[in-house]
N, C-alpha and C positions, 0 to 999 in steps of 0.2 A: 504494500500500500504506500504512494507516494505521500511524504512527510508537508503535512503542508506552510509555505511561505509567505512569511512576514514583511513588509515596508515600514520602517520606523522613518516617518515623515517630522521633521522638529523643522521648530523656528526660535533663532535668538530673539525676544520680543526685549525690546529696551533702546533708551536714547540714542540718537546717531550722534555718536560721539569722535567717530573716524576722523571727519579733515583736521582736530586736533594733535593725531598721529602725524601729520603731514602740516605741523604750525599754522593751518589755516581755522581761524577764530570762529566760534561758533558759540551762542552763547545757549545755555542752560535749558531755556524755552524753547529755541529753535531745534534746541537735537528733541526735545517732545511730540512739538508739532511732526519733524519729519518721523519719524517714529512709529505715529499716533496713523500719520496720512497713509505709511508702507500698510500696517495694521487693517484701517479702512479700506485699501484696494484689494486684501486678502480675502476680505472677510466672505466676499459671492461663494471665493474656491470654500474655503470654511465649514460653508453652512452643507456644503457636498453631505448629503447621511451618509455615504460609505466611506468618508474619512475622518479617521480620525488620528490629529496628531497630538505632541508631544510640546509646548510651549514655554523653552526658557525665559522666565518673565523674570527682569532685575523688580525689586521690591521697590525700587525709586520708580519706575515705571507703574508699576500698578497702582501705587498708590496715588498717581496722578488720574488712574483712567479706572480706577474701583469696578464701576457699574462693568464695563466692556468688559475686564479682566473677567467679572465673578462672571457674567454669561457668556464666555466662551467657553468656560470650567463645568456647562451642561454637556457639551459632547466630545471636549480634548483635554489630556489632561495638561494641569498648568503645574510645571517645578519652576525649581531655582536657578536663574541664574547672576547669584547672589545678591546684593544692595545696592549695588552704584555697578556701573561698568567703566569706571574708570579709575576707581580705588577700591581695597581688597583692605580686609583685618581678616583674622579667624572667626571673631563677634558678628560679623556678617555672615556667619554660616547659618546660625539659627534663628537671630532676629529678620533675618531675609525670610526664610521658615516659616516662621510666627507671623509676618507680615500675611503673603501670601495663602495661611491657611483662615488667616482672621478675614482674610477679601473673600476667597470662595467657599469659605463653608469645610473646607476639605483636606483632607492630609496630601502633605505636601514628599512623597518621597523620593526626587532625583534632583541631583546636582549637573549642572551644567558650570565651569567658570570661565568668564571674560575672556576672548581672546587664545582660550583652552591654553589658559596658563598653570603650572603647575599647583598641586594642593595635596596636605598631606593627608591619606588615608582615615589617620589617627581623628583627623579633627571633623573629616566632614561622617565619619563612623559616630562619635561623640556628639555630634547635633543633630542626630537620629533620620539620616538618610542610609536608602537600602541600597540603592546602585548612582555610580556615578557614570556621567558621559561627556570627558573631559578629556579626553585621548584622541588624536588625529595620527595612527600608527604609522605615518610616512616622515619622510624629512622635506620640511621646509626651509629653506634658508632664510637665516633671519630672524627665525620663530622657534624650532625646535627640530630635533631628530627623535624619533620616536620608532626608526628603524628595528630595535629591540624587540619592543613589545608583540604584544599579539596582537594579530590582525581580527580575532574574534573577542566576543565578551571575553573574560576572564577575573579568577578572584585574584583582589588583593588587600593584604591584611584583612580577609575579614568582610571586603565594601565587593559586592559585582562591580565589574564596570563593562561598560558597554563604548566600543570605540566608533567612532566614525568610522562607514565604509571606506576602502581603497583598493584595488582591482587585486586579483591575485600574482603573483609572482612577483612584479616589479611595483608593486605597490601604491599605481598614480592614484592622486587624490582625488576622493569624487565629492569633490566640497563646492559651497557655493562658486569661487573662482571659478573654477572646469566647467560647470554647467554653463557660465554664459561667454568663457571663452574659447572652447571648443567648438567644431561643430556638434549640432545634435545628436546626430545618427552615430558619431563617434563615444561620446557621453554617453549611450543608451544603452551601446553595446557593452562600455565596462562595465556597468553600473549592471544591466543583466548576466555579466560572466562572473559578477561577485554574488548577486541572488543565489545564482545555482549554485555555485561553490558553497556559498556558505548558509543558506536557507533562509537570511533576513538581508535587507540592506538599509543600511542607516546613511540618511542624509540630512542636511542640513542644512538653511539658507537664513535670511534675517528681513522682517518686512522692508526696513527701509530702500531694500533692492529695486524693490517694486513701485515705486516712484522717480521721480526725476532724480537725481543727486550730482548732475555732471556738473556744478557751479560750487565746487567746492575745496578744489584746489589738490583734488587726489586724483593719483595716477589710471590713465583712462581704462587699462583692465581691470581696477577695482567696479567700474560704473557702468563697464560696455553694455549695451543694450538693456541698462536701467528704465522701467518704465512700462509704459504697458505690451512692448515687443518681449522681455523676460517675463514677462506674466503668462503672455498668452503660450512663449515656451516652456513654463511650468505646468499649467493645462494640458500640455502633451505629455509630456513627462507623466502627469498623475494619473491619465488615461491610457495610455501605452501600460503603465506598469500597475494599474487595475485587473491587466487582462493574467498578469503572470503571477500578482498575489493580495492578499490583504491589508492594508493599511490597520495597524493597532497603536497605540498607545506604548512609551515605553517601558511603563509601570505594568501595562497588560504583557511586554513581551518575558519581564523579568518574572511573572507568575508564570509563562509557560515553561520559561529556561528551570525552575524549581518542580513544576511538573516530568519534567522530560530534557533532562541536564545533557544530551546527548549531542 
């Protein structure tokens, strides 16, 4: 009997805080608004009933947009990705937590952090999250080498974690970047050579993509086809890969991996 596959769809939901990376000024309410606007263009793909995804929301974000947050927590689930996205303590591991479950009602179990910067084990295990998804197993330059790890979930100390997909053998990245600077048919093909290999595929993008963002002083394959021309190639993407599996939640995939650890 074939084993059946999962699409872990997530989104960084939180301030566009990027052309900051790139000394271009942006102030506090403006990274909301754009945020807020990526957010609202999502939300038609959203309301899809057969998807459902995974929403790292920083806690400074929700707490701007309460209402939107708590009703999108009726059909995806909302985690962490922790308090600000532009500064980090350990103390933000749980009052990000606390925020987020005091907005929707609901327990709050995955870690997502900023920029998938490093975080220890120990602490986001002790602010009572059950899997983390903070691992991008390829190397970036620049950013990290993550060539080590595994290319599938895995325990450590203790915490699941769940990595971002990357193709098998050579390990390109099937992260937001690749999707919009790739071609498609190229993109679709890794991103389904890793489904099968591995029976889920985890990706990841961030609303702000989804609106204009080209006036902002960052480099143009951060923004390429920003706007409604990436949207409508997300829409292919989620219908293409409708036909090969399920889109769940990734609190639901972490009950099946405890069901059926195989």
């Amino acid at each position: 009997m074939k084993r059946e596959q999962y699409i872990l769809l997530s989104f960084d939901v939180e301030e566009f805080d990027m052309p900051l990376e790139y000394q271009h000024p942006i102030a506090v309410e403006e990274q909301m608004q754009v945020g807020k606007a990526g957010l609202d263009a999502l939300r038609p793909l959203l309301s899809d009933p057969q998807l459902v995804t995974t929403l790292f929301t920083t806690a400074h974000f929700a707490e701007q947009f309460p209402v939107h947050i708590q009703d999108l927590s009726g059909q995806h689930e909302i985690a962490s990705h922790t308090f600000y996205h532009s500064s980090f303590e350990d103390a933000h591991l749980i009052q990000s937590k606390q925020s987020l479950e005091a907005i929707t009602g609901k327990p709050v179990s995955g870690l997502r952090m900023p920029r998938m910067r490093p975080v220890a084990m120990e602490a986001v295990k002790k602010a009572g999250y059950t899997y983390d998804a903070s691992i991008n197993p390829t190397w970036l330059p620049g950013r990290y080498n993550n060539l080590h790890l595994s290319r599938r979930y895995y325990q450590d100390q203790g915490m699941l974690r769940v990595p971002a997909s990357v193709s098998p053998v050579i390990r390109f990245p099937l992260f937001w970047l690749s999707f919009k600077n790739l071609p498609y048919t190229i993109f679709r093909s890794l991103a389904l050579r890793a489904l099968h290999r591995d029976g889920y595929l985890s990706l990841y993008f961030h609303p702000w993509e989804f609106v204009d963002i080209s006036g902002y002083g960052m480099p143009q394959y951060t923004w390429r086809h920003a706007g409604p021309v990436l949207l409508e190639r997300l829409y292919r993407l989620v219908n293409d890969l409708k036909k090969q599996a399920r889109f769940i939640s990734m609190q639901d995939f972490t009950h099946h991996i405890q069901k059926d650890p195989a």
